[in-house]
Each structure stands twice: as C-alpha cells, then as structure tokens.
N, C-alpha and C positions, 0 to 999 in steps of 0.2 A: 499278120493281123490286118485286117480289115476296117477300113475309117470311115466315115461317112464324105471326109475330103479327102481325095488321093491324093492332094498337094502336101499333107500333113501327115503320112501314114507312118511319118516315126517321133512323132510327137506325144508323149507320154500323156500330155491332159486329154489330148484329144481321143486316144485309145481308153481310158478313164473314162472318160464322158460316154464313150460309146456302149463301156461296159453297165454303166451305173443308168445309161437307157432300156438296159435290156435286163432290170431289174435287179443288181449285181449292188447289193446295199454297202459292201466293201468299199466299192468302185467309187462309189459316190463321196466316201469317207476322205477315199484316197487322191481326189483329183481335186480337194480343197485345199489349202496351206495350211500347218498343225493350228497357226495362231488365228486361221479364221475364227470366230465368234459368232457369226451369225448363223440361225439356222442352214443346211445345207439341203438342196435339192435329193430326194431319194424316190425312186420308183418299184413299186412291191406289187407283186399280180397284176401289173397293167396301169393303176394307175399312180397317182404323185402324191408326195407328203415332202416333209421334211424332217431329218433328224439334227440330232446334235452333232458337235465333234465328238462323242465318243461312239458313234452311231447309235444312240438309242432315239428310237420314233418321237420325234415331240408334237406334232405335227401329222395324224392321221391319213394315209396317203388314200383318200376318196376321190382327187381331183382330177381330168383328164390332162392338163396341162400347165405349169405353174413358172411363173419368173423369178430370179433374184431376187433376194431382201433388197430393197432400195429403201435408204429415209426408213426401215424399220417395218414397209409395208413391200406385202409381195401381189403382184396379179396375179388371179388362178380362175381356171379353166374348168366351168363345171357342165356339167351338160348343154354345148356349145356357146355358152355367154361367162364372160369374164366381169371378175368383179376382185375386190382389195381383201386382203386379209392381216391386218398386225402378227408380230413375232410370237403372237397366242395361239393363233390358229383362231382369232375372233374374227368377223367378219366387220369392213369399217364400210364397205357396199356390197350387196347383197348381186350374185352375177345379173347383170341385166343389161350389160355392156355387149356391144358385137366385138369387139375388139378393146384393150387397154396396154396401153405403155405403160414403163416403170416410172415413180417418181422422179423426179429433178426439180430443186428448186422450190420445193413444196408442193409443187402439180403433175399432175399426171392426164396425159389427155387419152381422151376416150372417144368409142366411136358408136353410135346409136344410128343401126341404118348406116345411112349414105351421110350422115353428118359427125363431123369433129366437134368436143369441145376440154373443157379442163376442170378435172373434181380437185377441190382441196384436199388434205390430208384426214379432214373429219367427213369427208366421204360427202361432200356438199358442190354442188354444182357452184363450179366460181368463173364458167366461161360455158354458156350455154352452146349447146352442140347447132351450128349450122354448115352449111354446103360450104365443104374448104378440099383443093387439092390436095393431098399428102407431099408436096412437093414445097409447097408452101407452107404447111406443118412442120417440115424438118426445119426450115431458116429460123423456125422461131424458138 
C-alpha cells in the first residue's frame, strides 16, 4: 500500500487517510476513533464535506478543501479562498480569506494577501490583518 509518507507506510491512519482522500467514505469513517463526535472529514466526487460517525453526509461535500472541527468551527476551502463554517455546515465567514488556520484560544488567524491577522469566533476581525512573517506568527 502506498502512503503519501514512505516513513509511515504501515501506519493504519495514514493508509486511512489516504483512502478517505481518494474518495473512499468508509476510509474516512474508519480513520477516526468510534468515540469521536465531531463531524469527520469525507471526500465524495472530488470534493469535501463532512459526515457523521455513522457515516452519513451531514455536511454537503461542495468544498475543495476543509480542516478539523476545532472550538466547533472548521476552515474550508471554496473556490480558492477559505473561510469558517460551524458544526451546521453554516457559514460564521463567508471565503474571503487567502489562507485560514484552525482555532485555538478563540482565534483563528487569517491571511488577506500578503497580510496576517485574527477573526474571533463570530467571524469579526479581532486583529486586523497587517505585514507579519509567518515565523513570527507561529511564536504567538
């Protein structure tokens, strides 16, 4: 089996992962722990959604690319700009982000262009975006 790390090639999540990228809605199911709860990442015709633990769709997969529930919100990836979504599948910002991390802490930084800053949880600019290294991003 083929992994995306050859350091990892008998690593069951990561053969999981790899399946449940390549559309494989089982795969997706089965590379979470039974007592997860939170929506689970699923890929169906290309693009991302999310299901439940039992795998059923809860979470329409239209997205091109989507992170982890964090704090209840996920980033996703819609025709090249990222933006927030809650555990509904509602939208808390609308994509208009070049880039977006996951929460921590109640913030989640974002990148507009060439500038960093940080939306709160209700999707409100709480650290307006200006010119920061990403190097300097991480220490904080």
């Amino acid at each position: 089996m083929h992994t995306t790390n050859p350091n990892k090639q008998n690593n069951k999540y990561e053969i999981l992962k790899e399946k449940c990228n390549s559309g494989d809605i089982k795969a997706c199911l089965d590379s979470y722990p039974l007592k997860y709860k939170k929506p689970i990442q699923a890929k169906l015709n290309g693009k991302w959604g999310f299901i439940d633990k039992n795998g059923e769709i809860i979470i329409n997969p239209i997205f091109d690319n989507v992170s982890n529930f964090k704090e209840n919100l996920a980033s996703v990836n819609l025709n090249g700009k990222w933006g927030f979504i809650n555990e509904s599948g509602k939208f808390i910002t609308e994509p208009i982000f070049n880039y977006a991390w996951n929460f921590k802490e109640n913030f989640a930084s974002i990148r507009l262009k060439e500038k960093w800053g940080f939306i709160n949880k209700n999707g409100n600019i709480a650290i307006k975006p200006i010119l920061i290294t990403l190097s300097i991003l991480m220490k904080i």
